[in-house]
C-alpha positions in Angstrom: 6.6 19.2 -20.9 3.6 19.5 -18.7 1.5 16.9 -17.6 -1.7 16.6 -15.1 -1.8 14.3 -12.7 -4.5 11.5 -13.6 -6.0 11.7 -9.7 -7.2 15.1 -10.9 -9.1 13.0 -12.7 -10.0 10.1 -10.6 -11.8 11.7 -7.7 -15.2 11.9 -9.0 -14.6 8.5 -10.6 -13.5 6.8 -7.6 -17.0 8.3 -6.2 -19.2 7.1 -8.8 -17.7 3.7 -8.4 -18.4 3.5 -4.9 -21.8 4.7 -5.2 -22.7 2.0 -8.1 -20.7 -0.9 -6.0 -22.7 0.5 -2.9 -26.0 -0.2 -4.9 -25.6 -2.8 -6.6 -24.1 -4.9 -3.2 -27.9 -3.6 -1.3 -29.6 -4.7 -4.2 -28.3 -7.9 -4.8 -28.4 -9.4 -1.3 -24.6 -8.5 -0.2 -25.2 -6.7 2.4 -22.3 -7.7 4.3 -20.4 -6.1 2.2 -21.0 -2.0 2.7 -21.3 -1.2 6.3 -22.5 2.1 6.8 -20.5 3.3 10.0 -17.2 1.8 8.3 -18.3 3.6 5.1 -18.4 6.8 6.6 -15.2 6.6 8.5 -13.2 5.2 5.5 -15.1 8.1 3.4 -13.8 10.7 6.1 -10.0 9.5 5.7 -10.6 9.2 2.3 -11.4 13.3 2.0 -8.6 13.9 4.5 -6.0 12.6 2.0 -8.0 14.4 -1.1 -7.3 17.5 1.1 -3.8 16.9 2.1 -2.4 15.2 -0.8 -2.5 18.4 -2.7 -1.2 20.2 -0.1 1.6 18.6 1.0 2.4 15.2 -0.6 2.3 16.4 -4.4 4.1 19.9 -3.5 6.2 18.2 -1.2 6.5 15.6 -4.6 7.4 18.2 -6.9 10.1 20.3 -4.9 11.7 16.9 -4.3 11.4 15.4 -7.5 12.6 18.5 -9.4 15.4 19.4 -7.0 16.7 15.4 -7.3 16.2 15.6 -11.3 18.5 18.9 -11.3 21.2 18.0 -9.5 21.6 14.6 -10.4 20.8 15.5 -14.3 22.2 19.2 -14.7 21.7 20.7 -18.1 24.8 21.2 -20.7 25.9 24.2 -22.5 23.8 23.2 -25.4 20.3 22.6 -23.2 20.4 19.2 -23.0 20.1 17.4 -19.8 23.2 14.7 -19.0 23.1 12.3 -15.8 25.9 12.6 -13.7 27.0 9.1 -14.9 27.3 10.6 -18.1 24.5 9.6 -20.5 21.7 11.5 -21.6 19.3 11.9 -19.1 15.1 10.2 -20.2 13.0 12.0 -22.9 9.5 11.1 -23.1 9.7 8.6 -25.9 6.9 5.5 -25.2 9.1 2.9 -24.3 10.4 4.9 -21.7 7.0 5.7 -20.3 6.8 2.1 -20.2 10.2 1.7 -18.0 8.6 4.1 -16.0 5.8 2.5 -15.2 8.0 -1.1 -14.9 10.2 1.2 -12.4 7.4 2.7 -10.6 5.5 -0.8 -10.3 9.1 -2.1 -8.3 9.0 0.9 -6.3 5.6 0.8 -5.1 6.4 -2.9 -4.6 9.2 -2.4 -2.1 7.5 0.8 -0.2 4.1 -1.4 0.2 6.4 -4.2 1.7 7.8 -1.8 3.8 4.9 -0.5 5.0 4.1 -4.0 6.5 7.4 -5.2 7.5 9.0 -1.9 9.5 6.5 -1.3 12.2 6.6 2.5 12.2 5.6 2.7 8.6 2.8 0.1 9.4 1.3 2.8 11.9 0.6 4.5 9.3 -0.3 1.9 6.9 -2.3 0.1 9.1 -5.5 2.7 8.6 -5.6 0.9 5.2 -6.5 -2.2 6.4 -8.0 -1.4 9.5 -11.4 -2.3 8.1 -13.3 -5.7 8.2 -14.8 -5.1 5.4 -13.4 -5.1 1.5 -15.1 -2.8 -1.0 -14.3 0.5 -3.0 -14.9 2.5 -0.4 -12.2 0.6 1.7 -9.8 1.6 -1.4 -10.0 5.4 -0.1 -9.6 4.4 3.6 -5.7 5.8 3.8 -3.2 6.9 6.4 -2.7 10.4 6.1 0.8 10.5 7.4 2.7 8.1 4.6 2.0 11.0 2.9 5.2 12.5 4.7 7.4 9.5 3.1 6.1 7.7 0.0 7.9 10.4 -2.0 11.2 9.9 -0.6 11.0 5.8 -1.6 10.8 7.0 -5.9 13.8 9.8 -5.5 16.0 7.5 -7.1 13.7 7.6 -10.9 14.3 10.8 -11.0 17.9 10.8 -9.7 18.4 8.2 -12.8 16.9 10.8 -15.4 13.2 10.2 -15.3 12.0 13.8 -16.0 9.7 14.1 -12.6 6.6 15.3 -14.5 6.8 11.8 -16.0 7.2 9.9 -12.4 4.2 11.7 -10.9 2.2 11.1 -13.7 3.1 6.9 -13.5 2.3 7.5 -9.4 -1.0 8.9 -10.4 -1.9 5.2 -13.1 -0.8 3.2 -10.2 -3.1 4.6 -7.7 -6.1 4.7 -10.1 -5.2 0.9 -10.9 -5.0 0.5 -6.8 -7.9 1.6 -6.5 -10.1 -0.8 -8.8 -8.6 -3.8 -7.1 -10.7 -3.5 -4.1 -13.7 -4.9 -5.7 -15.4 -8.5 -5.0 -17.4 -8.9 -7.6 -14.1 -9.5 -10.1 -13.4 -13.1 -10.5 -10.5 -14.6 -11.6 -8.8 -13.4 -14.7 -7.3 -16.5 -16.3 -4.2 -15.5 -18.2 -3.9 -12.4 -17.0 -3.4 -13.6 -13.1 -0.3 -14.6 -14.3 0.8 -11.6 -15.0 -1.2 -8.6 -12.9 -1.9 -8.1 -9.8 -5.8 -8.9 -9.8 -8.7 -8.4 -7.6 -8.9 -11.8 -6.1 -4.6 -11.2 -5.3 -5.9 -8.1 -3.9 -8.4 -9.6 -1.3 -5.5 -11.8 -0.3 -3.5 -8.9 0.7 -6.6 -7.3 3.0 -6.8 -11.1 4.5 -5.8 -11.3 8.0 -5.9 -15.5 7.2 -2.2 -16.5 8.9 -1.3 -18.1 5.5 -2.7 -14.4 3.3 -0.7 -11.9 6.0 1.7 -9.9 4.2 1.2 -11.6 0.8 0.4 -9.7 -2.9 2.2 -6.3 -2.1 2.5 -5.4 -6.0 0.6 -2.7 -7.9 -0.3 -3.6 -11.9 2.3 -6.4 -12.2 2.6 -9.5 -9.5 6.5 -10.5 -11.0 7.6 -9.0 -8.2 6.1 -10.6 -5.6 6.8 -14.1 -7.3 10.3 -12.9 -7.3 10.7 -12.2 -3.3 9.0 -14.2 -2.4 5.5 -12.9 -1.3 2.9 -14.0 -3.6 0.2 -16.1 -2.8 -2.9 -17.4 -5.1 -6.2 -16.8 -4.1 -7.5 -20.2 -2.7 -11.2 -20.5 -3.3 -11.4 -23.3 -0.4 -10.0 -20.6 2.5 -13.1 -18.2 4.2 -10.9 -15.1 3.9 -11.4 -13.2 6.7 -10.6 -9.6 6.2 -9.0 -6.1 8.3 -6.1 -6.8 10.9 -5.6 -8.9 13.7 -5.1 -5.7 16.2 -8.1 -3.6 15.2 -8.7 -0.6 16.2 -12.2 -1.3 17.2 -13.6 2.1 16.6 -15.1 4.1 13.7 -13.7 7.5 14.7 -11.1 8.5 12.2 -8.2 10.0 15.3 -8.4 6.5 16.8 -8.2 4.5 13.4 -5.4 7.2 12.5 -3.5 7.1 15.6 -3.7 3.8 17.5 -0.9 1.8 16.7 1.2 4.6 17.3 -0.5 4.8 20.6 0.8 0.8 21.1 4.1 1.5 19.5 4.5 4.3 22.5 3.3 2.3 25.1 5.5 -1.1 23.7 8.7 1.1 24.2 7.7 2.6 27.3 7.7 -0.9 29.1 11.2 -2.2 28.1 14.7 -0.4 29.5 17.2 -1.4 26.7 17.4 0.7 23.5 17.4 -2.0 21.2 14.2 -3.4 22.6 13.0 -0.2 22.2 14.1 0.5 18.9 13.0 -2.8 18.1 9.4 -1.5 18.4 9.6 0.8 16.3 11.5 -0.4 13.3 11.1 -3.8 13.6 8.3 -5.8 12.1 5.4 -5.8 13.2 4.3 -8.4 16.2 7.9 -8.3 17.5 8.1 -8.9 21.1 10.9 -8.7 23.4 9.4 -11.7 25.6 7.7 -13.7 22.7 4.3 -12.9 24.0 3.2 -11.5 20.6 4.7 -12.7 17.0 5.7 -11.6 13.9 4.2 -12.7 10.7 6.7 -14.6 9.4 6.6 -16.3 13.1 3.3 -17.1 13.1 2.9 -18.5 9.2 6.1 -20.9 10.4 4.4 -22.0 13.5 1.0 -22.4 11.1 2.7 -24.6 9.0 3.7 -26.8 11.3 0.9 -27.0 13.7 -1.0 -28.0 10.0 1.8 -30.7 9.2 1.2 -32.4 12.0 -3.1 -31.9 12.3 -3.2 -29.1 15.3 -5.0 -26.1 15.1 -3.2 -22.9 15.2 -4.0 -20.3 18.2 -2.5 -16.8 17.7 -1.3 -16.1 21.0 -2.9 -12.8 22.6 
């Protein structure tokens, strides 16, 4: 069965949405919220993804996809695909579109937490949140070289029987959902915070606030994050503060694209012993062999208790 992949779609939409957000924000006094330089650069990644997605993520998808899906799920003498395990392998009745989705939404969840947590991936990630700003535009501000391993996290739904049509198709809803989420002018959805991952969740996520870092990594649903631990309720009394505490401090695209590579490089080149050095690259991010820098999970422990007993918390440099 063929299928068209809804971003075919939600280009010219994900335009007209910035350009609408864009004018209402200049003509309703929010400024602060579209800056035109940061615009621009987010609008440059944002084409260099449109160009290589196609290319090389979605080919690269559907060579991997299919070639997972036939050998785990070869066909029988009679047509019919059977897993390896034995049963018959997914049709595309609407309940399983909906584990799909459910299995996609867990995926994206652990590859978005690895993306903050392994420091690597985070080079690549980081682009994402590289801006101090929180709009639509910053939606299409994205690395261009997760695009080398975001497939390889869902090989397992087709490996299961998911027919890989279906899988890219349930990629394609959770980006266009993504991409709504960066929005500010969404308040708080009552009953349905309980259950989605919602704009204000979203701004926690881009907050670089100790007690927001790596907080809210889900896509539609936020179970997920309640069950591991990583979700974290928008807190109307907090200034959120948003973009990365090691900014790139630049609006050309190579530099926001390249430069924590560039640290990740110069981190291993200073320390002799191989686990040090591998340290820096797959460890999380903020790990130091000397403790001059911290790690998240560092830092929000030393938060706490600076704020248990009435100090105020200093990141150190």
């Amino acid at each position: 069965m063929d299928f068209t992949n809804p971003l075919v779609y939600g280009v010219p939409v994900f335009i007209a949405f910035i350009l609408v957000e864009l004018t209402y924000s200049k003509t309703h006094g929010d400024d602060h919220i579209y800056e035109w330089k940061d615009l621009a650069a987010s609008g440059f990644m944002g084409i260099g993804s449109a160009i290589l997605g196609p290319l090389f993520k979605v080919i690269f998808m559907v060579v991997l996809f299919n070639a997972t899906y036939n050998f785990f799920n070869p066909e029988t003498i009679d047509g019919v695909r059977t897993n390896i395990l034995g049963y018959q392998s997914f049709g595309y009745a609407w309940y399983v579109w909906l584990l799909c989705m459910l299995a996609d939404d867990f995926t994206y969840y652990w590859f978005h937490r690895a993306n903050h947590e392994i420091r690597i991936l985070w080079a690549a990630h980081i682009v994402h949140h590289s801006s101090d700003n929180f709009n639509l535009g910053t939606a299409i501000r994205n690395g261009w070289f997760t695009i080398l391993y975001k497939p390889l996290f869902y090989m397992w739904m087709p490996a299961i029987g998911f027919p890989p049509e279906m899988v890219i198709v349930c990629l394609g809803i959770e980006a266009l959902w993504q991409f709504q989420l960066h929005s500010q002018y969404i308040p708080k959805m009552g009953f349905l915070e309980k259950i989605l991952n919602t704009h204000t969740m979203h701004q926690v996520h881009h907050a670089q606030n100790v007690e927001y870092l790596d907080k809210n990594h889900g896509g539609f649903l936020n179970i997920f994050d309640k069950l591991f631990g990583t979700w974290k309720e928008y807190d109307e009394e907090i200034e959120v503060k948003y973009g990365v505490i090691h900014a790139p401090n630049s609006y050309n695209p190579i530099v926001i694209l390249t430069h924590e590579f560039k640290d990740i490089w110069n981190d291993v080149k200073k320390v002799d012993k191989l686990s040090h050095k591998l340290m820096y690259i797959f460890g999380p991010p903020g790990w130091s062999h000397d403790g001059s820098t911290m790690t998240v999970k560092q830092q929000q422990a030393e938060f706490k208790e600076h704020k248990k007993k009435g100090f105020a918390f200093k990141r150190p440099n």
